[in-house]
C-alpha positions in Angstrom: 104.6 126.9 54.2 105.6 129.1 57.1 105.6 127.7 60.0 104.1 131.2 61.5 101.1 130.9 59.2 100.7 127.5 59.6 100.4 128.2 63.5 97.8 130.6 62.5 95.6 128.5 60.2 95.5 125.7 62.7 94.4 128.4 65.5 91.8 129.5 63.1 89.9 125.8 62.6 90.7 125.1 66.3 90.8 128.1 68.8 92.6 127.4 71.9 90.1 126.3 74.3 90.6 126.7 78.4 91.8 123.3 79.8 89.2 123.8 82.6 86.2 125.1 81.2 86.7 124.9 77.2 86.0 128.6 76.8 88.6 130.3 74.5 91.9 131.6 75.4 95.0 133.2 73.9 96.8 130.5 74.0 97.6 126.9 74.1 97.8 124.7 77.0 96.2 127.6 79.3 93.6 128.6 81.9 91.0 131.1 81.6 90.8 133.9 84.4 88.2 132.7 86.1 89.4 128.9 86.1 93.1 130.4 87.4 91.5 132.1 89.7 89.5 129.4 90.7 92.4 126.6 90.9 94.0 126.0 94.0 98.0 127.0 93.7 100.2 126.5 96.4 101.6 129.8 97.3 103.6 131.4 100.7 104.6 129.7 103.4 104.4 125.3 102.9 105.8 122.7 104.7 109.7 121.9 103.8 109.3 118.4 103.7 105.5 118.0 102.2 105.0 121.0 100.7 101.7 121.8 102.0 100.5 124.8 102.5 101.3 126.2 106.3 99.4 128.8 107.9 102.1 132.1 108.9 105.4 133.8 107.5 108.6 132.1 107.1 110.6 131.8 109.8 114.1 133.0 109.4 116.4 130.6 110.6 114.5 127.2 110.9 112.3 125.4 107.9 108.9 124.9 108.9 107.4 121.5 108.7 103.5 120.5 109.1 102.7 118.3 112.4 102.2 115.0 110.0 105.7 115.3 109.1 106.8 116.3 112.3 105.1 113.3 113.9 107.1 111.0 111.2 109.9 112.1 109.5 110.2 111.8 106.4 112.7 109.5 104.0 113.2 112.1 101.8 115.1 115.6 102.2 112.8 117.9 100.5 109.1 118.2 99.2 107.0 120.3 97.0 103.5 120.4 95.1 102.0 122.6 92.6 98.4 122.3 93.4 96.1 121.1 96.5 94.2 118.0 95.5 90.3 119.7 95.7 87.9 121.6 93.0 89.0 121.8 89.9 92.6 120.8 90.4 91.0 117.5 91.2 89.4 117.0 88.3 92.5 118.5 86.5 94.5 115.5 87.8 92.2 112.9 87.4 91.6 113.8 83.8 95.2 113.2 83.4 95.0 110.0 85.3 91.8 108.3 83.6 90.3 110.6 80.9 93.5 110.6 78.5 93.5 114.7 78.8 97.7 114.5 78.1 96.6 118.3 77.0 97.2 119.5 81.1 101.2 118.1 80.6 102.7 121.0 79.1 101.1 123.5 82.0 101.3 120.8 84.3 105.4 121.1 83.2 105.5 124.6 83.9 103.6 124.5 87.6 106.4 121.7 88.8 108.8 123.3 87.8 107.5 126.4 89.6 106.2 125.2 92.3 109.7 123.1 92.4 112.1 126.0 91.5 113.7 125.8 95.0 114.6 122.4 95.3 115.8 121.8 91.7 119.5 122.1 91.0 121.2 122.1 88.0 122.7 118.0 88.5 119.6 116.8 89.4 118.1 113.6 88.1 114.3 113.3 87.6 112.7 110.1 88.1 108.7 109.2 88.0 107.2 107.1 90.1 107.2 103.5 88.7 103.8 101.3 88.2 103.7 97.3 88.2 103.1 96.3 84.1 99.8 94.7 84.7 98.5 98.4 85.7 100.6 99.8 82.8 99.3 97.7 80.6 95.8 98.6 81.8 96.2 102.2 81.6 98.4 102.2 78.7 100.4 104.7 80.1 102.4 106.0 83.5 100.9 109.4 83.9 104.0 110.3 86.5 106.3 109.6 84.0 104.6 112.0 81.7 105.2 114.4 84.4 108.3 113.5 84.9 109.2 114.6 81.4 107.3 117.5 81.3 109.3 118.9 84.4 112.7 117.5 82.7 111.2 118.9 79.2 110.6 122.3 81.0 113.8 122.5 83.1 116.5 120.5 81.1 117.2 118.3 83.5 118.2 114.6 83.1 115.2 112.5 83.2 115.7 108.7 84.1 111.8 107.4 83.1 112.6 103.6 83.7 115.3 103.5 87.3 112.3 102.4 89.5 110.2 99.3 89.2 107.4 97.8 91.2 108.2 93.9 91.7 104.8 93.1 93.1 101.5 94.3 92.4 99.9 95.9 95.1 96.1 96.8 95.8 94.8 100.3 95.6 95.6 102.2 98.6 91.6 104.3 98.4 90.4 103.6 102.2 93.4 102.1 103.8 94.2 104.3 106.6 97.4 105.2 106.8 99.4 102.7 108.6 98.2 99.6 106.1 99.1 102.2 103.4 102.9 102.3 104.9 102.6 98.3 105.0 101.1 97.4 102.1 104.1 99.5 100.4 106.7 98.0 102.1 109.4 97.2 99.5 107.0 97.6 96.7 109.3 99.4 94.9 112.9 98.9 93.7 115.7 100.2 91.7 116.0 98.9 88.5 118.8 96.3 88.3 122.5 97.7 87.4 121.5 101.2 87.5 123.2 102.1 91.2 126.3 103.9 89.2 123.5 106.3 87.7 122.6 107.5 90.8 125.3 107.5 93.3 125.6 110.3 95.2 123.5 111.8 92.8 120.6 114.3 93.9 117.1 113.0 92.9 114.0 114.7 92.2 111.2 112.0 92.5 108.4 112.9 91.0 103.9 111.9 91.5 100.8 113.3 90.2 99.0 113.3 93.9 100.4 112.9 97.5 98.5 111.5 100.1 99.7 109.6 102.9 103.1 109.1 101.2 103.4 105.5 101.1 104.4 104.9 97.6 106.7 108.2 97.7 108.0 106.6 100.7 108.5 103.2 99.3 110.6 104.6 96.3 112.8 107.5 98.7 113.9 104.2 100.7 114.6 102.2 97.0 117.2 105.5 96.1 118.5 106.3 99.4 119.5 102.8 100.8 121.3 102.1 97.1 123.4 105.5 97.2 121.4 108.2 95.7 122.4 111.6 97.0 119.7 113.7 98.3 116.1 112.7 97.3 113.2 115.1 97.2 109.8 114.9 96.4 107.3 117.3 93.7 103.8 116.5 93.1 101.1 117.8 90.8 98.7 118.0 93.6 98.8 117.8 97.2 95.8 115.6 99.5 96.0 118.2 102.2 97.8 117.3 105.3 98.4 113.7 106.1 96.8 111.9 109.0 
């Protein structure tokens, strides 16, 4: 049977539904207008290394940077996000996360790659944020990886889902403040053993579903940068609003 009409039929029994409020859409994978409208995008002006959202115009000769990364500089070169971490972008994120709603991946491709589309380049390697097994196992899946694959799915780009591995469990980092996050990451993560030729000089786009603080991201930028990667930036799904 055509593959058209098959398309059709399956439409037919199951309309495409809004992955925000269930209402009916044209199409797969989408957001009605109100629940676009209603979703927090990062647009204009955002900070080089963080990417959140900066109040302002682009200045034309100097990258602007928000005060938390001005305050501590960050390990990695670059930094974007798609989203800010509030409303429904929240819940957008956590239904990924702990609700099994894969369904946001293939938009949730397309908004990294856009959000990302300045700091990509053609030669660079995407890599997910790693978890230790025991949480794996609990979860049953890495829901950064999944992004990391939808961005690589989207843009082409060589996707490396296993470089980075977490030795050590750690605790959850909900209610440290941000200098035991920083500690409790210390060395957390690592690069996978006999992998340093894949990355060598190589630029690296590493990739998270929310930024906070930036431990973790901080903990796997040292792991790449201090065995040879190239330049390492960050893209998140969503962004916590500036760090403190």
């Amino acid at each position: 049977m055509n593959r058209r009409i098959v398309h059709s039929l399956v439409q037919a029994i199951y309309p495409p539904r809004c992955l925000g409020c269930g209402a009916m859409v044209e199409s797969d994978f989408g957001l009605c207008g109100p629940c676009w409208r209603d979703t927090p995008f990062i647009s204009g002006l955002v900070c080089e290394a963080c990417g959140v959202p900066l109040p302002g115009a682009r200045p034309d000769e100097e990258r602007a940077h928000c005060d938390a990364c001005l305050r501590q500089p960050r390990v990695w070169a670059r930094g974007r996000a798609a989203l800010l971490y509030q409303d429904r972008a929240r819940r957008l994120v956590l239904g990924l996360k702990h609700g099994d709603r894969h369904d946001v991946l293939r938009p949730a491709g397309r908004w990294l790659a856009r959000a990302g589309r300045d700091i990509l380049g053609r030669d660079k390697l995407v890599v997910p944020m790693p978890l230790h097994w025991g949480r794996l196992i609990k979860r049953r899946f890495n829901q950064s990886a999944l992004l990391a694959e939808a961005l690589a799915r989207e843009t082409g780009l060589r996707h490396a889902p296993d470089l980075l591995i977490r030795p050590r469990a750690t605790p959850s980092l909900g209610g440290l403040g941000h200098d035991q996050r920083f500690q409790v990451m210390a060395g957390a993560i690592a690069l996978r053993e006999g992998r340093r030729r894949q990355i060598a000089g190589r630029g690296v786009i590493l990739v998270d579903d929310v930024m906070t603080s930036g431990a973790s991201l901080t903990a796997a930028a040292e792991a790449l940068v201090t065995n040879g990667a190239g330049e390492v930036s960050i893209l998140v799904l969503a962004r916590a609003g500036p760090a403190t």
